[in-house]
MITOR-520679 format. One record per residue: residue in three letters; z, x, y of N, C-alpha, C in turn. Coordinates in steps of 0.001 Angstrom, whole numbers, padded with zeros to 6 digits, always signed. Atoms other than C-alpha are relative to their C-alpha. Example, Ala and Ser with C-alpha at 12.3 -4.5 7.8 and 13.67 -1.06 7.14 Angstrom:
ALA+000000+000890-001190+007800+012300-004500+000000+000900+001200
SER-000060-000820-001190+007140+013670-001060+000730-000770+001090
// end
This chain:
UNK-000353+000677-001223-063613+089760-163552+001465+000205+000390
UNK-000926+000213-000803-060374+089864-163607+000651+001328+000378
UNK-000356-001550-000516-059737+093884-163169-001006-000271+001361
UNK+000902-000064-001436-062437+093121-159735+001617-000553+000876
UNK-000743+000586-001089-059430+090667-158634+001430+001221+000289
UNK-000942-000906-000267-056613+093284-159423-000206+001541+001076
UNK+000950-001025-001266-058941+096107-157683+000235-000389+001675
UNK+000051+000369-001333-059122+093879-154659+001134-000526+000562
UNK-001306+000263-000490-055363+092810-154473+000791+001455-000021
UNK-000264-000971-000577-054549+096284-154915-000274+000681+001609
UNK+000258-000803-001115-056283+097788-152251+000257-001038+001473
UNK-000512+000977-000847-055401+094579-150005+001477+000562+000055
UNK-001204-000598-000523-051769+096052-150569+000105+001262+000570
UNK-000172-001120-000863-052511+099558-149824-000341+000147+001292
UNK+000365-000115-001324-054086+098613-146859+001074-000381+000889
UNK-000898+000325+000030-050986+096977-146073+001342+000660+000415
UNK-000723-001561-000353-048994+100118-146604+000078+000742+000751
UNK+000399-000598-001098-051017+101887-144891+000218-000141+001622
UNK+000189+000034-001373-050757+100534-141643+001793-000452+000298
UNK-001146-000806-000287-047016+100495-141932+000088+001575-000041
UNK-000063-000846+000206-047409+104161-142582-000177+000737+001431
UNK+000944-000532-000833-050022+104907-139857+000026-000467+001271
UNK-000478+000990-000770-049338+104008-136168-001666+000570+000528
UNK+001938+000402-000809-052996+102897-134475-001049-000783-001472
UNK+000396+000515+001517-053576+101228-138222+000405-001299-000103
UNK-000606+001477+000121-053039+097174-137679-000657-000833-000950
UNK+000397+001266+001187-053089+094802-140693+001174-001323+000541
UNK-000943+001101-000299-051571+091169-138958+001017-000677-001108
UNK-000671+001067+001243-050999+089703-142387-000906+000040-001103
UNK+000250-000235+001296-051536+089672-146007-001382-000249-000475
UNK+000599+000859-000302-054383+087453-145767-001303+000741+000626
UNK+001018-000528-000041-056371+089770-143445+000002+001020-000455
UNK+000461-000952+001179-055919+092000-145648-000732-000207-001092
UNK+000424+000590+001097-057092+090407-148519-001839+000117+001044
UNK+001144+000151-000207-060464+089935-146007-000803+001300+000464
UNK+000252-001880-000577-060358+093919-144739-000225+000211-001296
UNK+000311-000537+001938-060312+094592-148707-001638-000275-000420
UNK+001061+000874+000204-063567+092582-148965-001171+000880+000642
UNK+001272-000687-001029-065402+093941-146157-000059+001715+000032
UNK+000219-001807+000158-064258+097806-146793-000599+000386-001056
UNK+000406-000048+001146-065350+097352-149935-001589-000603+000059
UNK+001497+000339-000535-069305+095629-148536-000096+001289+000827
UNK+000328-000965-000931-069008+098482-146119-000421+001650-000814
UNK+000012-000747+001418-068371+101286-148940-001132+000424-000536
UNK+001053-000239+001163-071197+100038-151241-001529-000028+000932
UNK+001241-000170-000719-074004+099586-148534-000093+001151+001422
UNK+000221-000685-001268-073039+101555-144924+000073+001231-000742
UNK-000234-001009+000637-071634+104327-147042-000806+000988-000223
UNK+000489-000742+000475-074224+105485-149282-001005+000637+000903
UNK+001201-000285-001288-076859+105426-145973+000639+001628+000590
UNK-000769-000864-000469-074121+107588-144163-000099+001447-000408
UNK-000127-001057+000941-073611+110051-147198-001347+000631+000195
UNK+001546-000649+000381-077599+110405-147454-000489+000850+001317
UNK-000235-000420-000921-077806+110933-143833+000293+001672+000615
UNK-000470-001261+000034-075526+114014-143337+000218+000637-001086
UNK+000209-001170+000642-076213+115711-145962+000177+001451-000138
UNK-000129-001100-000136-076606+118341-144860+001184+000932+001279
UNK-001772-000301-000891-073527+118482-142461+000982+000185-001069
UNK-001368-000210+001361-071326+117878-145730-000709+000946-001172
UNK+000103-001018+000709-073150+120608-147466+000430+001319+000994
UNK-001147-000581-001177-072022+122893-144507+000974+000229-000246
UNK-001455-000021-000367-068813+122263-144098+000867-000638-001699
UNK-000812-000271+001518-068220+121965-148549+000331-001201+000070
UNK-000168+001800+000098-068042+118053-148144+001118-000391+000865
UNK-000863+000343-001069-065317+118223-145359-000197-001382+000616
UNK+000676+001311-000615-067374+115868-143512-000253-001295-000876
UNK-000492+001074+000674-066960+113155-146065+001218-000519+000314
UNK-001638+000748-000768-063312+112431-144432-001035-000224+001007
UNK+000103+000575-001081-065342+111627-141255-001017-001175-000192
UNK+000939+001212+000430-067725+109467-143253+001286-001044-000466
UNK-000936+000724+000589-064824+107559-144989+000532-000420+001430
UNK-000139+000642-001000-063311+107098-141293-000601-000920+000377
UNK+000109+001169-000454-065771+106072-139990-000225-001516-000426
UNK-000360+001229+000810-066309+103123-142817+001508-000658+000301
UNK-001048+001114-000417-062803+102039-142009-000168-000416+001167
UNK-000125+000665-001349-063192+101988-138270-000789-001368-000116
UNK+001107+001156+000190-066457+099632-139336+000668-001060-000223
UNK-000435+001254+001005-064777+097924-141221+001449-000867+000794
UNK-000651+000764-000833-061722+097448-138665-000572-001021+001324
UNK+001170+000299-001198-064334+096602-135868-000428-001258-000547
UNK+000660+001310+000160-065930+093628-138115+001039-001017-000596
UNK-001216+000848+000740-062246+092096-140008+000408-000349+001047
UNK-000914+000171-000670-060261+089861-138270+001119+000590-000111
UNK-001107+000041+000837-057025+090520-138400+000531+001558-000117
UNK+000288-001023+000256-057802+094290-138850-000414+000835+000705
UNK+000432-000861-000944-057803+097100-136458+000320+000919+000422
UNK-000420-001333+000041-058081+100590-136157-000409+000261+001662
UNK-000141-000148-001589-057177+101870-132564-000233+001294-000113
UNK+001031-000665-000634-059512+104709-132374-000267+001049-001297
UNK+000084-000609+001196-060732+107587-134512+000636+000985-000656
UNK-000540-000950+000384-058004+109968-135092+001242-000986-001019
UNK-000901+001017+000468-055597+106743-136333-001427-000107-001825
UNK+001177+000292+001172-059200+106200-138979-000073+001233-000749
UNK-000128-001431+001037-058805+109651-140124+001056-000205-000802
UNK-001257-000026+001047-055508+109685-141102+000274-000957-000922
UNK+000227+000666+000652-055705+106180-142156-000490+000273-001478
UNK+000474+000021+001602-058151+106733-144970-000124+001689-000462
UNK-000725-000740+000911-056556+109713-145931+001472-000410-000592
UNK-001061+000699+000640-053223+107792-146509-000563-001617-001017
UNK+000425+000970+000615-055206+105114-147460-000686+000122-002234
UNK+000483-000776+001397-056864+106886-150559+000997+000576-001138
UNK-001212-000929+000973-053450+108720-151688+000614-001834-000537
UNK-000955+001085+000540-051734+105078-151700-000878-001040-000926
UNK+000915+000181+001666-054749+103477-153843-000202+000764-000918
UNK-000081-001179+000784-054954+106082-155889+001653-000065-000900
UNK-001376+000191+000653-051498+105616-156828+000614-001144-000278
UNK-000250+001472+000499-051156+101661-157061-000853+000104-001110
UNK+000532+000020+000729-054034+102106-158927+000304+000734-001902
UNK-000794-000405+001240-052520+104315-161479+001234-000521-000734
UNK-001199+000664+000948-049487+102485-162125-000190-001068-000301
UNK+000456+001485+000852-051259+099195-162859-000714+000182-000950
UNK+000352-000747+001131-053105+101175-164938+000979+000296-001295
UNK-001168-000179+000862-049610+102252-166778+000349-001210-000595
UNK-000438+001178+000268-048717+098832-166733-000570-000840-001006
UNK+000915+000620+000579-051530+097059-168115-000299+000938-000583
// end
């Protein structure tokens, strides 16, 4: 349990990051972050895998390219249903969760170091 809560306060900060990073990437406050973390993470484990199964054969094509436009669009979803949380259109959702991924990816490793 308690690596789920560090998981989900991580990525509540990278989201965080992120949208200082990223301009069309709005997180109001810590808070809806903490509830964007929640719901990208419901969005993830159920819209996701549909998505993935879906185009298939688009991301066998294009060598899984098209997995960045699946991961978008899960954030846009996911900005679209969070308060608080909102991605201003889909080229801001690209880049997003490609900065989004490098900066979890890397909180994640140094709490890893840490702990």
């Amino acid at each position: 349990m308690p690596r789920f809560l560090l998981t989900w306060l991580l990525t509540a900060v990278a989201l965080v990051i992120t949208a200082h990073l990223v301009k069309g990437f709005v997180v109001t406050s810590f808070v809806a972050a903490l509830i964007a973390a929640v719901i990208l993470g419901l969005v993830n484990a159920i819209v996701r895998p549909i998505l993935v199964l879906l185009t298939l054969p688009i991301t066998f094509v294009t060598l899984g390219l098209f997995l960045l436009v699946i991961n978008a669009l899960t954030i846009w979803l996911a900005g679209v249903i969070s308060p608080g949380f909102h991605v201003l259109g889909f080229v801001p959702a690209l880049i997003g969760s490609i900065v989004l991924t490098i900066v979890a990816s890397v909180l994640n490793f140094v709490a890893e170091q840490v702990l």
